[in-house]
C-alpha positions as CSV (number, residue, x, y, z in Angstrom):
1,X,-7.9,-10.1,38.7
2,X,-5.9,-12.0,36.0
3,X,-8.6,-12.5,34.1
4,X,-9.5,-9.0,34.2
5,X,-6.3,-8.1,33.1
6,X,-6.3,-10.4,30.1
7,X,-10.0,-9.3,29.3
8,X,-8.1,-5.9,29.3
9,X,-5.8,-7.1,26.9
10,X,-7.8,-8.6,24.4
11,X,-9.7,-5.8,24.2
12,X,-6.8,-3.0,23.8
13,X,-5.4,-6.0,21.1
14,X,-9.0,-5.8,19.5
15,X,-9.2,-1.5,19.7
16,X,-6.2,-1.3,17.5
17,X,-7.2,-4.1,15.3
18,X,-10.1,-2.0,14.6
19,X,-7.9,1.0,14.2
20,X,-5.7,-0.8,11.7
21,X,-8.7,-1.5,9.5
22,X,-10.4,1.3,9.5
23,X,-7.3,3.0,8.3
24,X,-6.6,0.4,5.2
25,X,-10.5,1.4,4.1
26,X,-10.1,5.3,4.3
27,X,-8.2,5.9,1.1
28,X,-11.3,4.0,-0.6
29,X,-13.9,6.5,0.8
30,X,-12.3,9.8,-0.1
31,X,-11.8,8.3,-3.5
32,X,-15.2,7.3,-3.8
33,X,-16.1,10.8,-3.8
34,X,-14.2,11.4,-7.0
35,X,-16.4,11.3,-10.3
36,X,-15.0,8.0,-12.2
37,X,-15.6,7.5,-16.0
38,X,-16.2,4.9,-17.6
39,X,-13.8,4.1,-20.3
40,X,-13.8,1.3,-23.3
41,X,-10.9,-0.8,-23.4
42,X,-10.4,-1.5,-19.7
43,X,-12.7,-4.7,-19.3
44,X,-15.5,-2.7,-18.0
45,X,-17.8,-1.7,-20.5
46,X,-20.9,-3.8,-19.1
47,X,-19.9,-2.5,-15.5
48,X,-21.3,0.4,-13.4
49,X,-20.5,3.7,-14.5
50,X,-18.8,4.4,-10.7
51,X,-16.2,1.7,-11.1
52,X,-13.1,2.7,-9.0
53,X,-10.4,1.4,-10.6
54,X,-7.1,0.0,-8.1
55,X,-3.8,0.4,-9.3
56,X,-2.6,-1.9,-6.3
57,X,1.0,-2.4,-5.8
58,X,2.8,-5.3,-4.2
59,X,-0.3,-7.1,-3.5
60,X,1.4,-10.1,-2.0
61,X,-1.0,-13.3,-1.6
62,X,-4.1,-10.7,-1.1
63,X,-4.2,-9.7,2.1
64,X,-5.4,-5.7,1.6
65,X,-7.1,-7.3,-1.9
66,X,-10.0,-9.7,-0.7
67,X,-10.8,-8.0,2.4
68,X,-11.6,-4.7,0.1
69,X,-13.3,-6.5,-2.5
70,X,-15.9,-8.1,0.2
71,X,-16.8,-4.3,1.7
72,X,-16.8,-2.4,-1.3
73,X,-19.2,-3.8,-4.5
74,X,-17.7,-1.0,-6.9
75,X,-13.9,-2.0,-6.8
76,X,-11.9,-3.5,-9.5
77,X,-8.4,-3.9,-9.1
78,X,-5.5,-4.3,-11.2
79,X,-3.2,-6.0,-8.9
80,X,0.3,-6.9,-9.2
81,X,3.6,-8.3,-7.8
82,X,6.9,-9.2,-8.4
83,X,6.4,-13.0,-7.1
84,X,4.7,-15.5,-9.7
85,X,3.8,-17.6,-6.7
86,X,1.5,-14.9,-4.8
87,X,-0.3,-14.0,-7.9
88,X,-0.9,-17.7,-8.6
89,X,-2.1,-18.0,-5.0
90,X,-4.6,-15.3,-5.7
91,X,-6.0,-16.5,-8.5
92,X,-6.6,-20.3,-6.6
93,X,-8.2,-18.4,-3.7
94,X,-11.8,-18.7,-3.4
95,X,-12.2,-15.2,-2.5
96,X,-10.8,-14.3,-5.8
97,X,-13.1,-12.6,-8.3
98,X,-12.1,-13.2,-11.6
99,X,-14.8,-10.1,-12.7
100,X,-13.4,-7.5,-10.1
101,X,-9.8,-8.7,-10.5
102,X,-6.8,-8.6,-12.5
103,X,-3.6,-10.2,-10.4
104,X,-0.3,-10.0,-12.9
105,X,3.5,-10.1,-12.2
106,X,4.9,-6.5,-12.5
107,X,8.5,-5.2,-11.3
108,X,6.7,-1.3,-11.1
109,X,10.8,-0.1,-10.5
110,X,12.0,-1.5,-14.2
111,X,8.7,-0.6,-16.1
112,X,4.9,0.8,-16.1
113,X,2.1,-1.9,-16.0
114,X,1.7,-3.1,-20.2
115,X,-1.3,-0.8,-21.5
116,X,-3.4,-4.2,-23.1
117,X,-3.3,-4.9,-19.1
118,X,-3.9,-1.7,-17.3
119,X,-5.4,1.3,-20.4
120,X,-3.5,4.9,-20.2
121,X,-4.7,7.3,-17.3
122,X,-8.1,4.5,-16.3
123,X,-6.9,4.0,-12.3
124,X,-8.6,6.5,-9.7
125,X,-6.9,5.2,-6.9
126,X,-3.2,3.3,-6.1
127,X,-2.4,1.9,-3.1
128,X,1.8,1.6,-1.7
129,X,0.9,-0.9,1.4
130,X,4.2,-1.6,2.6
131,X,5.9,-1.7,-0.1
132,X,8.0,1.4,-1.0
133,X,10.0,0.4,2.1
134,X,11.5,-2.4,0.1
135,X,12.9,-0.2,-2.4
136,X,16.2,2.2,-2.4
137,X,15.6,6.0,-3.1
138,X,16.6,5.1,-7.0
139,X,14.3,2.6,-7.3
140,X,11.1,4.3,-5.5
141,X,11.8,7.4,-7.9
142,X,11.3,4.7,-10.9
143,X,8.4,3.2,-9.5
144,X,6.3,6.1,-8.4
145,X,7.3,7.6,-12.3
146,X,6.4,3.9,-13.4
147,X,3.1,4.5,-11.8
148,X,2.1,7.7,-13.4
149,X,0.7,6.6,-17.1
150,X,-1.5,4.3,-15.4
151,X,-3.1,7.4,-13.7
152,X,-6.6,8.6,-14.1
153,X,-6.7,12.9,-14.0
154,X,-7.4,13.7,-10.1
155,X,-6.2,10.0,-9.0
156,X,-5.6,9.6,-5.0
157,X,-2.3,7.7,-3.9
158,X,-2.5,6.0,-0.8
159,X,0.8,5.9,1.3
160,X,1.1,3.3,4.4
161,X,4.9,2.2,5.5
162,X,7.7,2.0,8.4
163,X,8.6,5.4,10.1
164,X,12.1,6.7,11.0
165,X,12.0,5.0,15.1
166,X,9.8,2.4,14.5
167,X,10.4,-0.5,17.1
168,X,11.5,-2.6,13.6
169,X,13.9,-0.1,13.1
170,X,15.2,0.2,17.3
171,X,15.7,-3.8,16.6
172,X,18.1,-3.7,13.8
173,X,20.5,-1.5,15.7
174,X,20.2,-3.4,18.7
175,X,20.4,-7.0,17.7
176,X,22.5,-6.2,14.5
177,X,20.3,-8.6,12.2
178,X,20.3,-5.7,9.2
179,X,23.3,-3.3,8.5
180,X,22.8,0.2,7.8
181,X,24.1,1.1,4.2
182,X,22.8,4.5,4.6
183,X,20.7,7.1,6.3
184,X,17.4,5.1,7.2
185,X,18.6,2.1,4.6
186,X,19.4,-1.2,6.0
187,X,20.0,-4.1,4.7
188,X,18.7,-7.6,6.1
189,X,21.0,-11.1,6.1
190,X,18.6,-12.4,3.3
191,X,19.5,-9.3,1.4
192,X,16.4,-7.2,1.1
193,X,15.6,-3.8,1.9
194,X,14.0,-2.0,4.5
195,X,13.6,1.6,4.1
196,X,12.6,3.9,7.5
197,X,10.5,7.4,6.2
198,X,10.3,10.6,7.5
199,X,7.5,12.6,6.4
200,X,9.2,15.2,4.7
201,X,11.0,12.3,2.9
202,X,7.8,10.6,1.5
203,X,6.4,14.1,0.5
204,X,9.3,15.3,-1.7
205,X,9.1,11.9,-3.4
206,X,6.4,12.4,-4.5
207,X,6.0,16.5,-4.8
208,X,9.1,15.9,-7.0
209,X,7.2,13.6,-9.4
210,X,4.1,15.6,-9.6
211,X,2.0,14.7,-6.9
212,X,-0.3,17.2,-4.6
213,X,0.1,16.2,-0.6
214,X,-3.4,15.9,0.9
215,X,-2.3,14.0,3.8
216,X,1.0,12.9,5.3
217,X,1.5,12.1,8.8
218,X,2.7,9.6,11.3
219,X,0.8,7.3,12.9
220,X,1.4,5.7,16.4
221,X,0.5,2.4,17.7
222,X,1.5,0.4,20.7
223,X,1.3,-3.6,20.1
224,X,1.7,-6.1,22.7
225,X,2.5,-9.7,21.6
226,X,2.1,-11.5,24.9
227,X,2.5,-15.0,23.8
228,X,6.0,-13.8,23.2
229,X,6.0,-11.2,25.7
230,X,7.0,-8.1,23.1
231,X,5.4,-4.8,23.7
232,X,6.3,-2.6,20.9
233,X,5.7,1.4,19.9
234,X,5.1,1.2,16.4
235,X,5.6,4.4,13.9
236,X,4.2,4.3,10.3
237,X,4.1,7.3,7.8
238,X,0.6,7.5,6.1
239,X,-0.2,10.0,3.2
240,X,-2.4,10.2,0.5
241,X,-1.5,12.2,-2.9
242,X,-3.3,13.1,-6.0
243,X,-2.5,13.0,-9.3
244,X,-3.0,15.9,-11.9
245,X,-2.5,14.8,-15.5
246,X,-1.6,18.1,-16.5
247,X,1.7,17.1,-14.3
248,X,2.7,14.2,-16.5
């Protein structure tokens, strides 16, 4: 019966696994479906003419990057983040692709990506994995504005973060390991940000800079760590926007 159970486990772990990635590839296929020009300038001139082009933010050391670059052949990405180390990491990984990438050190909140890096209006799709959450209301504002000249006409936005009662969120008030500096801000010992959404927070972010909502929801998912014995009810917002260049 134990093993049963754990067989029960692994396969509920396994379910929303699955879940989890199938989610992280969906902004890619609806985005796919947009016509994408090819334009001089950009790297790409030898390349398909159905390049989608990646305006990924806060890439980290590649962890949404290489798995997309594996199941997608017509992706190239102009990936970015505030750390020098993770973009160094990148480019020493052997999954990197030095023809379908180009990792550089941005701060998207202080200023849009440099135009001999990323030309004027060439992205068709960006991607906010996790990391407007890290950001004030100020600074999100600057960033998604940052964003815009980067923006092909008709570009999708893709939206994943932490949701007003997430479990992360539950934990903070209970242990007391972040202070709350404002409604759904808190602030962690080590002195970053976490940032809970609503929905109709997220939307007017972006509604206010421009944007058309397509999609913006929460998304549910129990996780059960049993090596440390945590079962949690996690809450994410996910959303995806488009871009209009008439807007800018």
């Amino acid at each position: 019966e134990e093993e049963e159970e754990e067989e029960e486990e692994e396969e509920v772990e396994e379910r929303n696994q699955e879940e989890d990635s199938e989610n992280s590839v969906t902004p890619v296929d609806a985005a796919t479906t947009e016509t994408v020009s090819t334009r001089t300038g950009s790297g790409l001139e030898a390349s398909p003419a159905k390049w989608l082009r990646v305006f990924e933010t806060g890439c980290g050391v590649g962890n949404t990057l290489f798995p997309l670059l594996s199941s997608y052949d017509h992706l190239f990405f102009y990936s970015f983040d505030l750390s020098v180390h993770a973009i160094e990491l990148i480019k020493q990984s052997d999954e990197f692709q030095a023809d379908r990438c180009l990792p550089f050190v941005l701060d998207i909140c202080k200023s849009p990506a440099p135009v001999d890096v990323v030309p004027p209006h060439t992205c068709n799709l960006a991607t906010w994995i996790f990391v407007l959450s890290a950001m004030n209301l100020d600074s999100m504002r600057a960033a998604i504005r940052n964003m815009i000249p980067s923006l092909a006409d008709g570009a999708l936005v893709y939206v994943r973060d932490y949701a007003t009662g997430d479990s992360a969120e539950k934990r903070f008030l209970e242990s007391g390991t972040a202070k709350q500096v404002d409604e759904s801000l808190y602030v962690r010992r080590d002195l970053t940000l976490a940032y809970f959404f609503t929905t109709e927070c997220l939307r007017t972010l972006f509604e206010s800079a421009g944007f058309e909502t397509l999609q913006c929801e929460y998304v549910y998912r129990f996780v059960e760590n049993r090596k440390e014995d945590l079962k949690m009810n996690r809450i994410f917002v996910q959303a995806l926007f488009r871009y209009r260049l008439s807007s800018d």
